[in-house]
N, C-alpha and C positions, 0 to 999 in steps of 0.2 A: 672460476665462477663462484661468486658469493653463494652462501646457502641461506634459507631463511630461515625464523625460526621458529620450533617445531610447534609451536600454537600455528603459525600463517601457512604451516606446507599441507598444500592441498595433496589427497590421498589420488592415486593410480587409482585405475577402473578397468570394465573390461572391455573387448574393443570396442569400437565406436559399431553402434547400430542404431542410425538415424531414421525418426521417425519422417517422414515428409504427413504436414497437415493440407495439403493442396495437392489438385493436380497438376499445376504450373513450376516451373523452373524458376529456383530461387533468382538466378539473374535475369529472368524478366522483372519478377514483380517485386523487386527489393527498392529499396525508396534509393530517387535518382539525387544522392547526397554525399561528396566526397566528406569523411568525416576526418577531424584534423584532431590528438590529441598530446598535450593539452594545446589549447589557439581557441581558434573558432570554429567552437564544437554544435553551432546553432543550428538545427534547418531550417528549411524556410517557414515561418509561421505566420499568422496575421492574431495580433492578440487585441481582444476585444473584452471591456471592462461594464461587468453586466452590476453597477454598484458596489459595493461591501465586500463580496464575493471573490474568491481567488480566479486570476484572472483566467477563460475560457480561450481556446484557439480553435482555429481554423487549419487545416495543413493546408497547404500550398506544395501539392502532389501532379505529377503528370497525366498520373491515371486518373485523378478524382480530383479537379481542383474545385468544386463546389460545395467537399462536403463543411458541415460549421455544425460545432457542437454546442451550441448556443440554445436554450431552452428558454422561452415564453414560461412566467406565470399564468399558474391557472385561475381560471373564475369559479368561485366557488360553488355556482351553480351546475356546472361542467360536469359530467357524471365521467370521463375517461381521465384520469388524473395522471401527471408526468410523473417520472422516477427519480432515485436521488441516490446519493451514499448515506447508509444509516447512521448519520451524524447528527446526532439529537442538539447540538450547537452550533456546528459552522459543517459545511460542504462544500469542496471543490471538486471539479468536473472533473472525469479523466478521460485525456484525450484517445482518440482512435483511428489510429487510419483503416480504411477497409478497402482493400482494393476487387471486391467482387461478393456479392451474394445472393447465392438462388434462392427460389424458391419451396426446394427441396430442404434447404435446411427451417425455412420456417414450418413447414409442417410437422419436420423431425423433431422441432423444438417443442411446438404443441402435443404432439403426439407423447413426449417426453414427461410434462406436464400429467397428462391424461392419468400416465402409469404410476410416476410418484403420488397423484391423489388417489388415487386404487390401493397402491403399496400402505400409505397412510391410514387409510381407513379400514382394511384388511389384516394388517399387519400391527394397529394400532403403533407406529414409530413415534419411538420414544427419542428425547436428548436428554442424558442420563435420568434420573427419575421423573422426568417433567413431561407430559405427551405434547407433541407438538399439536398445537391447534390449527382447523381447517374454520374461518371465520367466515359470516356473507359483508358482502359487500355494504348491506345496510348497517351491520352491526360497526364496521369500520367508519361508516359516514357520521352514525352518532357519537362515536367516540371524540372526531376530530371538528364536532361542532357542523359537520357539513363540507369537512375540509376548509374550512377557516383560515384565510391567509394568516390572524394572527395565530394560530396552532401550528403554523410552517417554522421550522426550526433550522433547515438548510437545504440548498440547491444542489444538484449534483450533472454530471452530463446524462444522465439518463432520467432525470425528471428532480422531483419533490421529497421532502423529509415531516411528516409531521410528528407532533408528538400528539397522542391520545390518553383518552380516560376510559376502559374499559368497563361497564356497566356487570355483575354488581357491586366487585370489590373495588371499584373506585383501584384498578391497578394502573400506574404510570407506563406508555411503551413509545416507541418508534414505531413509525411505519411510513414505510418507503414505500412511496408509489411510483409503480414502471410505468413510460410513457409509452402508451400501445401504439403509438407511429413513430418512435425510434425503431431503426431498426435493431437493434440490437437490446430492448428489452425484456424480450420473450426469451434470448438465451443464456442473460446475466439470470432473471427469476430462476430458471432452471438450474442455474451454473449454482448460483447462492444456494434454492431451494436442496439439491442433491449436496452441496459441500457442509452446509451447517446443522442439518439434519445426522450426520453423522460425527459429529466435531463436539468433545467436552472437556474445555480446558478454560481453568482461571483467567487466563487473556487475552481469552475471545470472546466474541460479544453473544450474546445467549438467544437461539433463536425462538421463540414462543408460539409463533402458528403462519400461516399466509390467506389469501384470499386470490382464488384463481377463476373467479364468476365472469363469464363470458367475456368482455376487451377485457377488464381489470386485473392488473397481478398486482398484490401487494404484499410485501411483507412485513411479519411484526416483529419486533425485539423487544428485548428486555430494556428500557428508559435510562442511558448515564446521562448524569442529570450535570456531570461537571464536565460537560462540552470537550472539548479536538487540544490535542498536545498545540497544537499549531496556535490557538487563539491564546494560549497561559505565555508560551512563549512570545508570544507578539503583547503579550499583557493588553490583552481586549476581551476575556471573559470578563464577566460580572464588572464590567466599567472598568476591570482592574483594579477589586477592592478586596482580593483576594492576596494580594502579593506578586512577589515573585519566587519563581520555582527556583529553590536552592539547588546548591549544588548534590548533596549526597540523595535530594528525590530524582534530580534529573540522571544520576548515576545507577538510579531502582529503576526508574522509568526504561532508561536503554535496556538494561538486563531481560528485565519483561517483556520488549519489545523484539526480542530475541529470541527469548523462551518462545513464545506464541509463533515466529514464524518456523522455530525447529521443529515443534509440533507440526505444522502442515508438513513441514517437507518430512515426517517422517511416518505421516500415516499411511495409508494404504489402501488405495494408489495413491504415491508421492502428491501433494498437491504444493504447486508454486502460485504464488500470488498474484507477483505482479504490478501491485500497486499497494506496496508499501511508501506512506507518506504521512506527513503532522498530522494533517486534515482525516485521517485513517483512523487515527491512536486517538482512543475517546479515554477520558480518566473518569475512573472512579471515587467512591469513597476511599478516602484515605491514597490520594491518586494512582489506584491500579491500574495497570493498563487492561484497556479493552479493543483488541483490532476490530475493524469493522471493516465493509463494502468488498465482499468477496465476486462484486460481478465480472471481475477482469480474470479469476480464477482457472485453472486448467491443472487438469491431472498428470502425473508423469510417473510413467510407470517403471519398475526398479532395473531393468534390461538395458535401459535408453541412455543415449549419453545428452544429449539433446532435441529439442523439440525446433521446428523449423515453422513459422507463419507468414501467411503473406499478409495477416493484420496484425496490426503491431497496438497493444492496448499500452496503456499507463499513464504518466501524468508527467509533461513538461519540465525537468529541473528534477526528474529524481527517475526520470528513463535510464537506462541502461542502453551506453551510446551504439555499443556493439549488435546489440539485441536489435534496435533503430535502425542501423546503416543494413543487417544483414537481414533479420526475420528470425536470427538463433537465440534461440530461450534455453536457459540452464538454473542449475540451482543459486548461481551468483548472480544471475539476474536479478534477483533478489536481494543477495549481497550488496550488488552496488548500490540500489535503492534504500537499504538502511544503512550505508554509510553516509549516505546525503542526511538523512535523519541523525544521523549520530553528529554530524558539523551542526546542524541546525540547534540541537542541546547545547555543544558545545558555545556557538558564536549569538544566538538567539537573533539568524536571521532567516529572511524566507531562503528556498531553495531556487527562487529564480524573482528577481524584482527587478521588473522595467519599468519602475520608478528612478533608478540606479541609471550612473552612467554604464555604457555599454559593457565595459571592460569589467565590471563590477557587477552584472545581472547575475548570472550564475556564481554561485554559492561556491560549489564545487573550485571554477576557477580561480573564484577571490581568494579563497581558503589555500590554495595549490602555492600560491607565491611564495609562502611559508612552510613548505612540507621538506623543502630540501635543508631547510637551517633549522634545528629541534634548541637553537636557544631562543627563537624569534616564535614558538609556538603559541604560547601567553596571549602574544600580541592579535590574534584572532577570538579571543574570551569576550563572550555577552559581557557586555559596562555593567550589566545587573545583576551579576556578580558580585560586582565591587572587590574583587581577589578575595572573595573569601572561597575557596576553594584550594587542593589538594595541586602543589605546581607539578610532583610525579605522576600522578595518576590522571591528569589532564594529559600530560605528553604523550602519557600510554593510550591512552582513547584517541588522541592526534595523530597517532601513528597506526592506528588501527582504521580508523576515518581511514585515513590515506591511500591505504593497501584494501581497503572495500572499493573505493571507486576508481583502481586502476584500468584503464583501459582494454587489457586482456584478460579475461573473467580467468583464465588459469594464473592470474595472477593476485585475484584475490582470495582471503582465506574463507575457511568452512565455515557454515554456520554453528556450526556443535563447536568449533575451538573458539567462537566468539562468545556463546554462551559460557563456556570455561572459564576464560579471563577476565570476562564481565561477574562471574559469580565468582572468582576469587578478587576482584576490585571491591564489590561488595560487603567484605569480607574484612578489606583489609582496614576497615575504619575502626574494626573490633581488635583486629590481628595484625597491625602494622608490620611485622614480624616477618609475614608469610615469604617463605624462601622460595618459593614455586614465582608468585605475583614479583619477584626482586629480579629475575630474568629477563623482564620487560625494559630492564634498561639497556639492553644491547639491543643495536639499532638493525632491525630486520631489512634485507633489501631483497628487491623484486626478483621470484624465479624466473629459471632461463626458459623462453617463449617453448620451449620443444619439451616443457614437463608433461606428461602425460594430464588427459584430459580430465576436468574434476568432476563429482558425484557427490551427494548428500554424504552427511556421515551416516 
C-alpha cells in the first residue's frame, strides 16, 4: 500500500461518536441518488436561469419535488424585503434540499433571535473593538434609497444584497436582506447573527450591526467594494477593465482562502461552512480576501467525528458528493469545496457551466481527465495566463486540487496542511530554495479507504 505524503495524511481521531441532527433514519431521508465517482456524479436538478446571475436549481427529490429556490425581485415599495449572500458584487444562490420542517424550529429560531438581541444590548457584544450595531428598519430603508433596485448589488437564494449609505458618516455597507417567507431565513439571520458576532479575522467579512424589527432581519457588513473571486475570474468586474488576476495574486488569494476557513474550523465550537465558493470570496483593497454568506453555517463540536442531516445545504458544482448521496458532513466537506475553488484559480472556469457540453459541465470532471498524467497538467491553465506562471508550483496546487475533491473525505488532506503548503508556495517566489516546498515533487497517491476517520487539525 502506497503511503501519502505527510502534508495529505489526514491525522487519527477518536472513536466515532455521531451526532444524529434528526429524528429520522439516515436511509430513509437520504436523497434517492446512486452516486457514481468519477462518471455521472449529477442528480437530478432542473436549472433555471434567472439573467446575469449564477444559475438557481430546483432539486428534483422524492420527498419534496416542488421545492425552487428561485427568488422574485422586490418592489421597492415592499416593506418585507428577500435575502441574499453578502456579496456587494455578484450573488449566487445556494441550494437546499429540505426534507421536513416544523414549526417548532421556527419559534426556536425567533426565540433565538430574541436572546442575541437582549445578549447584544446587555452585554454590549462587541467584534473585536467595533460594537456591533442593532439598526431600525427605517434607518436601513434611507440608507438604501428605499431599497432601490439600483442600490441591489447581488441575488442570492435567500433573498437580496444591497449596498447602503449610512447617515451621518456617509459610511459604505452591505446589507442582506432575509426573505421572511423563505423558510429558511429566520435560521441563516440567526446562524450568521450568532457566527460573526463572535468571529475576528482578516478574511472574513466584518460584521457591523443587523435589524431584527418585526418580519425584517437584516444584516450589515462592512462594503468590499471589489466584488466575488468568481466575477475577476470570469473577467466581468468593472467591464473587465481591471485586468486579469495574475498568477502569484491568485496563489495569495488561495492561501487566504484557507487561512479564513482554518479559522472557522478552529474556533469554538468548530464551525464548518459549507458553502465555500467564487461567488463567497469577495476581494478587497489590494485583493484580500473576504469570506462572506455564513447562512449555510453549523457548529461542530470537538468530540464529533461527523455531523449527519437530512438537509443538505450548498451550492451545485462545489457540493460535496458524499456529503449529498449520504447527509454526512465533516471537516473535508469543506475541503472538497475549496478544491473546486482551488481548479477554478487554476483553469479560470465556473464550477459547473450548462452552457458547456455535458461531459464538460463540471469543473471537477473536466479537470479529472488530467489528474492521472502530471505532464498533461498545464494543459487545464486559464489562456489568461498566457503561461506566465510557475510550471512547479502549478503541478503542486494540481495535485493538491486533486486529493481535495476525492470522493472519500478520508481521502482528502487537512485544512492546516493545506494552509502549510500554500504558505510555503507563497514563499517560495522569495525562497525558491525552500527544501520543505521541493517535497512536493513526489507524487502523493490516495490512502487506503480503512484509515482512520479525519478531524480538524
Amino acid at each position: 500500500m502506497k503511503k501519502v505524503l505527510g502534508w495529505f495524511s489526514p491525522k487519527g481521531s477518536p472513536k466515532n461518536r455521531n451526532r444524529n441532527r434528526s429524528t429520522t433514519a439516515a436511509g430513509d431521508n437520504s436523497p434517492r441518488v446512486k452516486w457514481v465517482h468519477p462518471g455521472d456524479n449529477f442528480p437530478r436538478v432542473k436549472w433555471v436561469h434567472p439573467g446575469d446571475n449564477s444559475p438557481r436549481v430546483k432539486w428534483v427529490h422524492p420527498r419534496n419535488p416542488t421545492a425552487d429556490a428561485t427568488t422574485s425581485a422586490p418592489s421597492p415599495s415592499s416593506s418585507p424585503l428577500p435575502t441574499s449572500t453578502p456579496v456587494p458584487a455578484s450573488a449566487s444562490a445556494s441550494t437546499s434540499t429540505n426534507w421536513g420542517k416544523s414549526e417548532k424550529e421556527d419559534y426556536s429560531a425567533l426565540a433565538r433571535i430574541d436572546e442575541l438581541t437582549e445578549e447584544m444590548e446587555t452585554l454590549s457584544l462587541n467584534l473585536g473593538d467595533v460594537p456591533i450595531q442593532k439598526f431600525s428598519f427605517v434607518q436601513l430603508q434611507l440608507a438604501t434609497a428605499n431599497f432601490s433596485p439600483d442600490m441591489c448589488v447581488g441575488r442570492g437564494g435567500f433573498g437580496h444584497v444591497y449596498k447602503g449609505i449610512l447617515a451621518p458618516q456617509e459610511q459604505e455597507v452591505a446589507i442582506k436582506c432575509l426573505d421572511p417567507k423563505s423558510d429558511q431565513g429566520t435560521p441563516a439571520f440567526v446562524t450568521e447573527l450568532e457566527l460573526l458576532s463572535n468571529t475576528n479575522h482578516e478574511n472574513i467579512v466584518r460584521l457591523i450591526g443587523y435589524c431584527a424589527e418585526n418580519e425584517h432581519r437584516m444584516l450589515v457588513y462592512e462594503y468590499i467594494r471589489m466584488g466575488s473571486l468568481e466575477d475577476h475570474l470570469l473577467n466581468r468586474y468593472d467591464g473587465g477593465h481591471l485586468g486579469i488576476l495574475d498568477w502569484d495574486t491568485r496563489l495569495r488569494i488561495a492561501y487566504e482562502i484557507a487561512k479564513g476557513v482554518l479559522y472557522l474550523h478552529r474556533m469554538e465550537p468548530n464551525i464548518l461552512y459549507r458553502d465555500i465558493k467564487s461567488a463567497n470570496v469577495l476581494l478587497g483593497k489590494g485583493y484580500t480576501v473576504k469570506l462572506s454568506d455564513f447562512g449555510c453555517a453549523t457548529t461542530f463540536s470537538p468530540d464529533e467525528e461527523e455531523l449527519h442531516f437530512t438537509k443538505v445545504v450548498g451550492t451545485q458544482g462545489y457540493l460535496d458528493p458524499r456529503y449529498f448521496a449520504t447527509g454526512h458532513c465533516t471537516f473535508q466537506t469543506d475541503v472538497y469545496s475549496f478544491g473546486v475553488v482551488l481548479l477554478e484559480l487554476l483553469t479560470g472556469r465556473k464550477a459547473l457551466d450548462v452552457n458547456r457540453p455535458p461531459d464538460d459541465q463540471s469543473l471537477v470532471m473536466w479537470a479529472g481527465r488530467v489528474f492521472h498524467d502530471k505532464t498533461r497538467f498545464t494543459e487545464i491553465a486559464d489562456p489568461l495566463l498566457k503561461d506566465k506562471f510557475d510550471d512547479f508550483t502549478f503541478n503542486a496546487l494540481v495535485h493538491m486540487a486533486r486529493y481535495c475533491v476525492q470522493y472519500e473525505p478520508k481521502s482528502r488532506p487537512l485544512m492546516c496542511h493545506i494552509v502549510d503548503v500554500l504558505r510555503q508556495m507563497n514563499k517560495v517566489a522569495i525562497e525558491p530554495e525552500s527544501p520543505r516546498f521541493r517535497t512536493l515533487t513526489q507524487s502523493p497517491t490516495v490512502p487506503s479507504a480503512s484509515a482512520a476517520p479525519v478531524k480538524s487539525c
